[in-house]
C-alpha positions as CSV (number, residue, x, y, z in Angstrom):
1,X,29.3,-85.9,87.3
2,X,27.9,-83.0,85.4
3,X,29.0,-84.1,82.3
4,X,27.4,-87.3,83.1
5,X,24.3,-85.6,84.0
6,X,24.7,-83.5,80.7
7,X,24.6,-86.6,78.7
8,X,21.6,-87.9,80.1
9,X,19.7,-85.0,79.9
10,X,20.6,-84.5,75.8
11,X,20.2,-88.1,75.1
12,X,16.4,-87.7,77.1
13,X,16.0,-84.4,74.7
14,X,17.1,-86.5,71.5
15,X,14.7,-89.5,72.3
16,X,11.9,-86.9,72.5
17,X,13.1,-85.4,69.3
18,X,13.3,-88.3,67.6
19,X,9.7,-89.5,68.9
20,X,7.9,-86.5,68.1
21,X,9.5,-86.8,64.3
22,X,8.0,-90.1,64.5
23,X,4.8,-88.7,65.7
24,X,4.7,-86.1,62.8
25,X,5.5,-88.1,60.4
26,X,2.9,-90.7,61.1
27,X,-0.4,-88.2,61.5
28,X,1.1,-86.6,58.0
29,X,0.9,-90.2,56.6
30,X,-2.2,-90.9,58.3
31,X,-3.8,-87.4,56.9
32,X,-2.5,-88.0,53.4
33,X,-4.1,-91.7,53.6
34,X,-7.0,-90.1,54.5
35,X,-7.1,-87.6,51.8
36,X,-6.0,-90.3,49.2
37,X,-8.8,-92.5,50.4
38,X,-11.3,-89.3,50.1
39,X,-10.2,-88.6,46.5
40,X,-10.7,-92.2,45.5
41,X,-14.3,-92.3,46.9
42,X,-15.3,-89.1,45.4
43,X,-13.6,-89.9,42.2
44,X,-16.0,-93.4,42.4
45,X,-19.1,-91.9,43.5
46,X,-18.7,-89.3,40.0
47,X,-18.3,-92.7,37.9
48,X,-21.2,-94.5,39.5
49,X,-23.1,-90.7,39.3
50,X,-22.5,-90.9,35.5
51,X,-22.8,-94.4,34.8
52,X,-26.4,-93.9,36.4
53,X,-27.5,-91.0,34.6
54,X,-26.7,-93.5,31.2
55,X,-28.2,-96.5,32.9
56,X,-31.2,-98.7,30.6
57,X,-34.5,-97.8,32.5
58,X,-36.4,-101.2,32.9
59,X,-39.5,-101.9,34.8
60,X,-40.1,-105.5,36.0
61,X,-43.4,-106.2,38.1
62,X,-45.4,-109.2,38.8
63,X,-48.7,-109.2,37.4
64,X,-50.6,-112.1,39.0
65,X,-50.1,-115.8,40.2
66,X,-51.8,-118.7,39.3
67,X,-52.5,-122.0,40.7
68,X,-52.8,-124.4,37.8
69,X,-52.5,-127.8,37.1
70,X,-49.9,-129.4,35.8
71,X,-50.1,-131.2,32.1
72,X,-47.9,-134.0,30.5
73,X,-43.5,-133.5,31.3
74,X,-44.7,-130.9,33.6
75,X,-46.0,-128.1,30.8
76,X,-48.2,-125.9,32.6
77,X,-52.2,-127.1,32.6
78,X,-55.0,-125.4,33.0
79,X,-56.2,-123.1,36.0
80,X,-57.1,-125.6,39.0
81,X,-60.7,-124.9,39.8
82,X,-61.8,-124.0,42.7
83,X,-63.8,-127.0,43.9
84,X,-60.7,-129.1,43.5
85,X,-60.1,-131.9,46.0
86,X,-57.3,-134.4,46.9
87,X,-56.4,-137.0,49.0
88,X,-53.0,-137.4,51.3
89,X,-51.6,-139.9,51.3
90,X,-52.8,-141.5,48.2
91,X,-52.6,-138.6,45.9
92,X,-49.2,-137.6,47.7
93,X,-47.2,-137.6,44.2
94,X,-49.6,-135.8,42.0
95,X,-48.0,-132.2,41.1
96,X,-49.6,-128.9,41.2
97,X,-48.4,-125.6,39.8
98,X,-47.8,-122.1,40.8
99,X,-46.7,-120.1,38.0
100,X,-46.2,-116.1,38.7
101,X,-46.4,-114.2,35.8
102,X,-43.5,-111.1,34.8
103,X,-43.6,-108.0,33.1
104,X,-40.4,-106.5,31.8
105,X,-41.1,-103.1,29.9
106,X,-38.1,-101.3,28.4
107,X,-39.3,-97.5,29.4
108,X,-36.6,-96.1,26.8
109,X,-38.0,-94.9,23.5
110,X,-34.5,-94.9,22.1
111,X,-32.3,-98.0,23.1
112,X,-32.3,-101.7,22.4
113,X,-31.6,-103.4,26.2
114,X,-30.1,-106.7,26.5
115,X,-32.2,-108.8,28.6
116,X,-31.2,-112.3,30.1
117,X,-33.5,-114.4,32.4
118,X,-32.8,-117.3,35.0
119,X,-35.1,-119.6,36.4
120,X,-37.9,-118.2,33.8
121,X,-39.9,-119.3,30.8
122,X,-41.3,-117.2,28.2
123,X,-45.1,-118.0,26.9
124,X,-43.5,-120.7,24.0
125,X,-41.7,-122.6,27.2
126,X,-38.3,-121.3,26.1
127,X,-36.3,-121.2,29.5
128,X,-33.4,-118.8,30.4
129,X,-33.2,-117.3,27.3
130,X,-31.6,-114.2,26.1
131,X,-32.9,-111.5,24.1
132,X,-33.0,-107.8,23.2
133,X,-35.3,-105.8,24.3
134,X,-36.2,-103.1,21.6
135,X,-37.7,-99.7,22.7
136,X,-40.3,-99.6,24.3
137,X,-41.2,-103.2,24.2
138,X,-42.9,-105.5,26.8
139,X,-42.2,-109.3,27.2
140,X,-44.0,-111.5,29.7
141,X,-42.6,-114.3,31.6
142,X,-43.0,-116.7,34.3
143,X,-41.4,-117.8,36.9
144,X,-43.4,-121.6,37.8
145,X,-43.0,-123.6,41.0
146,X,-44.0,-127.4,40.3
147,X,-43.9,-129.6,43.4
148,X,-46.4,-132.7,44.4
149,X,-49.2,-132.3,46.8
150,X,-47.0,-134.2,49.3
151,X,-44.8,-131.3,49.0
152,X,-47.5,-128.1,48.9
153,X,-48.6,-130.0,52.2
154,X,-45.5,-128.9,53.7
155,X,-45.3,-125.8,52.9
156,X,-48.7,-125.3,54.4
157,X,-47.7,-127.0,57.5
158,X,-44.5,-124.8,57.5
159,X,-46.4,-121.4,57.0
160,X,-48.8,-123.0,59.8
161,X,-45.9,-123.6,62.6
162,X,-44.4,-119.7,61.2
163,X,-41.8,-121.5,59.4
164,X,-40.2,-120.8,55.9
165,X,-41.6,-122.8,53.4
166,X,-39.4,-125.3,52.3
167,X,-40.7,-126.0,48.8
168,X,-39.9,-122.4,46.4
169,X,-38.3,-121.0,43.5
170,X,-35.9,-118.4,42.5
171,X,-35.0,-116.6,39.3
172,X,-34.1,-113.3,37.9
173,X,-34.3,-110.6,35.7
174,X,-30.8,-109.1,34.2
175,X,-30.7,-106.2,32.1
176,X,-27.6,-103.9,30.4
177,X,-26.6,-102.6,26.9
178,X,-24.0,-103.6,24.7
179,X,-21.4,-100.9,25.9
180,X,-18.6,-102.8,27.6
181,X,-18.8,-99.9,30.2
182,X,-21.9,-99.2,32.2
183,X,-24.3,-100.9,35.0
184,X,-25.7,-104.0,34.8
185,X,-29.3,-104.4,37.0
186,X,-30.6,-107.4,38.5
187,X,-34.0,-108.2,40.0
188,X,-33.8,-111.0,42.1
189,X,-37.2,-113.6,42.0
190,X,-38.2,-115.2,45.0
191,X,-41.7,-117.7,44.9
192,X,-42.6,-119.5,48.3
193,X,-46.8,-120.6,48.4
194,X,-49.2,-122.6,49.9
195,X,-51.6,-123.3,47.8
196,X,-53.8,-126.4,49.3
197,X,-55.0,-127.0,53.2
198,X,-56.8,-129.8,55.1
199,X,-60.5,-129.9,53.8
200,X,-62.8,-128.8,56.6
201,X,-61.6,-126.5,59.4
202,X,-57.5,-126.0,58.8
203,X,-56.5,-124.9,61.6
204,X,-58.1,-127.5,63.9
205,X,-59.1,-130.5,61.6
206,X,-61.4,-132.4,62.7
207,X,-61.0,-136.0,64.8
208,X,-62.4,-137.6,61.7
209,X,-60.8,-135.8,59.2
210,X,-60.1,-137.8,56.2
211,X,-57.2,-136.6,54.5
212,X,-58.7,-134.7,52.2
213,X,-57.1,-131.7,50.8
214,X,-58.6,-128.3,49.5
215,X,-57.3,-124.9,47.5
216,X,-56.5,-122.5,50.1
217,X,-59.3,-120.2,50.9
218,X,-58.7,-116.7,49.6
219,X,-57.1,-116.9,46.6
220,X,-58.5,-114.0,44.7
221,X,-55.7,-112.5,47.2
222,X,-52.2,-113.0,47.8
223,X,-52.9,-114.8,51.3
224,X,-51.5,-118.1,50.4
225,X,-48.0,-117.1,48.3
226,X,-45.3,-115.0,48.8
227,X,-43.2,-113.1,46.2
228,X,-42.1,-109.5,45.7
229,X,-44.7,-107.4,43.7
230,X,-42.2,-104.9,43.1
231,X,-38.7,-106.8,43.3
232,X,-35.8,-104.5,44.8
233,X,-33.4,-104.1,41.7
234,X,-29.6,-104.9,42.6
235,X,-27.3,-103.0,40.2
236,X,-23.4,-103.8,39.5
237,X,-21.2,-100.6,38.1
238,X,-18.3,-102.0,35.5
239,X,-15.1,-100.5,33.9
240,X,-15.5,-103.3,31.4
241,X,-17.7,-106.0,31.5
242,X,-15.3,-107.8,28.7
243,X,-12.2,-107.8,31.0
244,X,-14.7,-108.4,34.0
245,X,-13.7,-105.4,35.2
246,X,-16.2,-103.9,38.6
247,X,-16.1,-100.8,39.6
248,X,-15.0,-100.6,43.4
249,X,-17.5,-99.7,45.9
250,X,-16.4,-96.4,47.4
251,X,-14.9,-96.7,50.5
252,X,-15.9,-93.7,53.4
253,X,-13.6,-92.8,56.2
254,X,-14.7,-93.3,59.1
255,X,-13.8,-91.7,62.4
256,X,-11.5,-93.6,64.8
């Protein structure tokens, strides 16, 4: 009996041993994860810390949008005046621009940037192009929404019911150098508008209204488009853009 007991007790004691080791052995893998994962996010956060002190400085704003009207294969016409008038349904497929004009300025007085553009035309019409930008240089483009009155009507009837406007453009900006390591920035273009409204009173036409369409009042200001003035720059951190190589993002720990 006491050797029985004995043998229970000792195997009891062995289990806990043998627990406990287990224990150990997984907050020391645990901690040593931990500190891996802190070495590797430190070690990131230096590369992205110097690959940003080396970064091309580029400034991209929008200087002003136009509503204009549009000329033969869609080339952009002339500023629509302001006294302009149409007729829905029967000038439903006649088009209209809104053209935003860019400004990219390279702000470095000693480096050549490589520029790329989506979406955009530059003033000779040449879409998506690619170019370098040399120091200190400043290159206009434009970003150009062409849709038919049919569609501008939606978008003001969207806008009107708080809705998205279903009828915009997008683009971008890209700039880097031609090191295969480095950052590569990106300002993302957005153009939504509403450019034309029901003649008369909008936002309660009248019984007899006609169908007769108007510019939007107010557009000396920037009460009938939306875009980003100032677009928020993106920016991608590479090992080598060559091998399409990103840099990771670095990864925190976080508490359990």
């Amino acid at each position: 009996m006491l050797w029985t007991y004995l043998a229970v007790v000792a195997a009891l004691l062995g289990t806990g041993v043998v627990a406990w080791q287990a224990m150990e052995t997984h907050r020391t893998t645990t901690l040593s994860q931990r500190t891996l994962e802190a070495s590797n996010a430190l070690a990131i956060d230096s590369a992205r810390t110097r690959l940003d002190q080396d970064a091309p400085r580029i400034e991209v704003y929008v200087e002003q949008v136009s509503v204009l009207s549009a000329g033969s294969r869609n080339v952009p016409g002339p500023q629509a005046g302001s006294g302009a008038s149409w007729h829905l349904p029967a000038d439903a497929d006649r088009t209209l621009q809104v053209q935003a004009q860019v400004r990219v300025v390279n702000l470095m007085t000693d480096r050549t940037i490589h520029l790329k553009v989506k979406g955009l035309h530059d003033s000779a019409l040449r879409a998506d192009t690619e170019v370098l930008l040399v120091p200190a240089a400043k290159l206009a483009y434009f970003l150009t929404a062409t849709f038919t009155l049919a569609q501008w009507a939606e978008n003001w009837e969207s806008r009107r019911a708080q809705n998205p406007p279903p009828n915009c453009v997008e683009g971008y900006v890209r700039a880097g150098d031609d090191r295969d390591e480095g950052v590569v920035d990106t300002w993302p273009l957005h153009l939504a508008a509403w450019p034309i409204e029901p003649a008369g009173d909008p936002i309660e036409p009248a019984a007899d209204w006609d169908g007769a369409w108007q510019l939007t009042a107010g557009m000396t200001g920037s009460g009938w488009f939306e875009i980003a003035i100032r677009p928020l720059r993106e920016r991608s951190y590479w090992i080598s853009q060559r091998q399409n190589i990103e840099l990771p993002a670095p990864v925190h720990y976080k508490p359990e």
